[in-house]
C-alpha positions, 0 to 999 in steps of 0.5 A, spaced: 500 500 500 506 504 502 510 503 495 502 504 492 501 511 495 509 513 493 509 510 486 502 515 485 505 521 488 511 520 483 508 519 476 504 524 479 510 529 481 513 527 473 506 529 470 506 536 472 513 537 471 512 534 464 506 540 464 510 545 466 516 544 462 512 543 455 507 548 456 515 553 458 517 551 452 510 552 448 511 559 450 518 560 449 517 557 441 511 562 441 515 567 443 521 567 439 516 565 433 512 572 433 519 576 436 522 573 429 517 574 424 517 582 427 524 583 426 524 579 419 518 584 418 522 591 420 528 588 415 524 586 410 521 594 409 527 597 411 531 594 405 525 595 400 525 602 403 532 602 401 531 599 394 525 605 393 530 611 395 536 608 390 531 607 384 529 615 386 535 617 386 537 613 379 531 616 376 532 624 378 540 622 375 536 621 369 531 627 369 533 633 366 530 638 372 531 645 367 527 642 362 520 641 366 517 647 364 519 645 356 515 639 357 510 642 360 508 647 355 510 643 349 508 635 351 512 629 349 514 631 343 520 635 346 526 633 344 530 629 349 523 627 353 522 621 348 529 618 351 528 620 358 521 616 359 525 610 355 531 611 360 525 610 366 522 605 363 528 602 363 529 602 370 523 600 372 522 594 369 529 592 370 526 592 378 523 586 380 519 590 386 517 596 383 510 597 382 510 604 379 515 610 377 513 616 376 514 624 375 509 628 378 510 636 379 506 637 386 501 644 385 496 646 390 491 643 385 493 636 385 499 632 382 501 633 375 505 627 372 511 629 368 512 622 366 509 615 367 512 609 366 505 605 368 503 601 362 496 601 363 497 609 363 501 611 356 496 615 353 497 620 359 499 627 357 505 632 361 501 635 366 495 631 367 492 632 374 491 627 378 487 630 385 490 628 391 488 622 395 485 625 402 491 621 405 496 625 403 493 632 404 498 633 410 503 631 407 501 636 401 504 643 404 511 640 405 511 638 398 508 644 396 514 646 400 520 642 395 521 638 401 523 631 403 517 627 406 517 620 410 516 614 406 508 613 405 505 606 407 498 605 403 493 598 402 488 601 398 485 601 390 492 601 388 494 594 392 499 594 399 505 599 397 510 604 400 512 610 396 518 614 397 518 622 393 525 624 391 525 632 390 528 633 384 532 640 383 534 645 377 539 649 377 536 654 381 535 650 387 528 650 386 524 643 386 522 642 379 518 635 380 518 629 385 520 622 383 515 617 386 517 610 387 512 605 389 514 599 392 509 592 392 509 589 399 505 584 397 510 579 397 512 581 403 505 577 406 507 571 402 514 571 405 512 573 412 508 567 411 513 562 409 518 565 414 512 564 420 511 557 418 519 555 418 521 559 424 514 555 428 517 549 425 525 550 428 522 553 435 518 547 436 523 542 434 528 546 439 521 545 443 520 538 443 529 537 446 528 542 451 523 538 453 527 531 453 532 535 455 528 538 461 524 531 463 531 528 462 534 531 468 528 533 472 528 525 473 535 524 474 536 530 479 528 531 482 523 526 482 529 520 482 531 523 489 525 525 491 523 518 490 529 515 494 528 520 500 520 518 500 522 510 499 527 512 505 522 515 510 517 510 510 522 504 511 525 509 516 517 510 520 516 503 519 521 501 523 520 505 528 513 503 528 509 509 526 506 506 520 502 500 520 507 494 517 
């Protein structure tokens, strides 16, 4: 009866240090997996950021500031203006994440586009407007302004993008034009999804040997001399006559 009870209190003892480790190494698994997602995610933005800012950067290299005002008055048919949208063109195209490059002159109006490299709009006209969405009104006095805004993140008509405007400047110093680059985020959800499935995977196979490696030497170090202690005082009570033999 004596060795009944303490085989009962031991296989119970071990059953709740199982619980406890599997359910430590469940959230720690957890844990890493959405720690890990995060920054994946932070990084993933950054470097499409950084793609943005180097394909704007090419892009006004390519643009010849000083002669906005011709193409605004005279279209597309200014001399130069045919090899400048081929070169844009060319760039976007030779960008696997690139959505969309643009050139738009801001006025209080709205957007007007100086080039566009969106196949779905060749038929655009130089200084086309384009009203503005109510989402970027705040940021339409800095633009007005000439200056640099923060990346915009969007999900709207136009799908999941981040749009990064460069200033483009002439000679004089004024800000002739913006170049805008919108950079797709869709791909982000599909390799945030694969990433979170192998990172589950990794974490709770690293899970899974803590929690051998937990029940290992919580049996060897804590149920194993528990079990030796009890077996030892029962034998000791029961020598001495204070349990029924």
């Amino acid at each position: 009866m004596d060795n009944e009870i303490n085989t009962k209190g031991i296989h119970s003892l071990r059953v709740r240090i199982s619980f406890l480790l599997v359910l430590a190494a469940l959230l720690i698994a957890s844990a890493i997996s959405f720690v890990a997602l995060g920054l994946f995610t932070v990084h993933t933005r950054s470097s499409h950021l950084e793609i943005a800012k180097g394909v704007a950067r090419l892009a006004s290299l390519v643009i010849d500031a000083d002669s906005i005002e011709v193409y605004k008055k005279e279209g597309k048919t200014v001399p130069g203006y045919g090899e400048t949208f081929e070169k844009l063109k060319d760039l976007h195209k030779n960008i696997p994440d690139i959505e969309y490059l643009y050139a738009y002159q801001i006025r209080e109006d709205g957007c007007h586009i100086m080039f566009d490299t969106d196949e779905e709009n060749t038929d655009y006209e130089v200084d086309d407007l384009i009203e503005f969405d109510p989402t970027f009104l705040p940021y339409v006095p800095a633009l007005l302004a000439g200056r640099e805004i923060e990346p915009l993140e969007s999900n709207d008509q136009y799908g999941w993008l981040l749009t990064y405007y460069l200033p483009v400047y002439n000679s004089q110093g004024k800000c002739a034009c913006y170049v805008g680059v919108d950079i797709s985020m869709n791909l982000l959800r599909t390799y945030r999804l694969t990433f979170l499935k192998r990172t589950i995977i990794l974490s709770f196979l690293v899970a899974i040997i803590i929690v051998g490696i937990g029940l290992w030497i919580s049996t060897k170090f804590l149920v194993n001399p528990i079990n030796r202690i009890s077996q030892h005082a029962i034998s000791f009570m029961k020598q001495n006559g204070n349990l029924d033999g």
